[in-house]
C-alpha positions, 0 to 999 in steps of 0.5 A, spaced: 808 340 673 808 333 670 808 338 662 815 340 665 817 333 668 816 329 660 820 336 657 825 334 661 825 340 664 829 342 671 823 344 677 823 349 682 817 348 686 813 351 692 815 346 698 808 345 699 803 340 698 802 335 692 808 338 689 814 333 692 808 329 691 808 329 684 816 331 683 819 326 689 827 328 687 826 331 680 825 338 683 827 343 687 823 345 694 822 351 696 818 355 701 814 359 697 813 365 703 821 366 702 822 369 695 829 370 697 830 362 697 828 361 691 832 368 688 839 364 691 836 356 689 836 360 682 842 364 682 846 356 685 843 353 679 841 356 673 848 356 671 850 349 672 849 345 666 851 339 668 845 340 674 841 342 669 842 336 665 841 331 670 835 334 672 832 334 667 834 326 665 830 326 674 824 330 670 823 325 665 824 319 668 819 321 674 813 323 669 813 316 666 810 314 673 804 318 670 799 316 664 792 319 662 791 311 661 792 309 669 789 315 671 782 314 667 782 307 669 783 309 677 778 314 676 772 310 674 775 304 678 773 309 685 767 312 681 765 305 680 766 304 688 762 310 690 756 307 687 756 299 690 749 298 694 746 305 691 740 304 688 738 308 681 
């Protein structure tokens, strides 16, 4: 997903957790367990190429809330925490 959010790509994505977690409002939601909504989301956008467009300007902008950077250092911040009061 965040691969389609930095190539400005419009999403359509499961309803289910994480996904509005990671996309927020530059995505699409569906119910996984109903494929024909999904079928009528398609056939509603695929042919708008303003919609397209806006949403991939969506997508882009939400994938710079992400970075290799910020996650390593959160990772090792909370590995660090873990850690507190442990003796090696």
């Amino acid at each position: 997903m965040l691969e389609s959010l930095a190539a400005a790509k419009p999403l359509f994505v499961s309803n289910q957790t994480a996904m509005p977690e990671l996309a927020g409002d530059a995505a699409v939601y569906f119910d996984p367990d109903n494929p024909e909504e999904l079928t009528g989301l398609l056939v509603e956008y695929l042919d708008n190429k303003s919609w397209m467009d806006q949403m991939g300007r969506k997508a882009y902008e939400r994938s710079l809330l992400y970075s290799w950077e910020k996650t390593a250092r959160e990772t090792f911040q909370e590995m660090l925490k873990l850690n507190v009061g442990n003796s090696i």
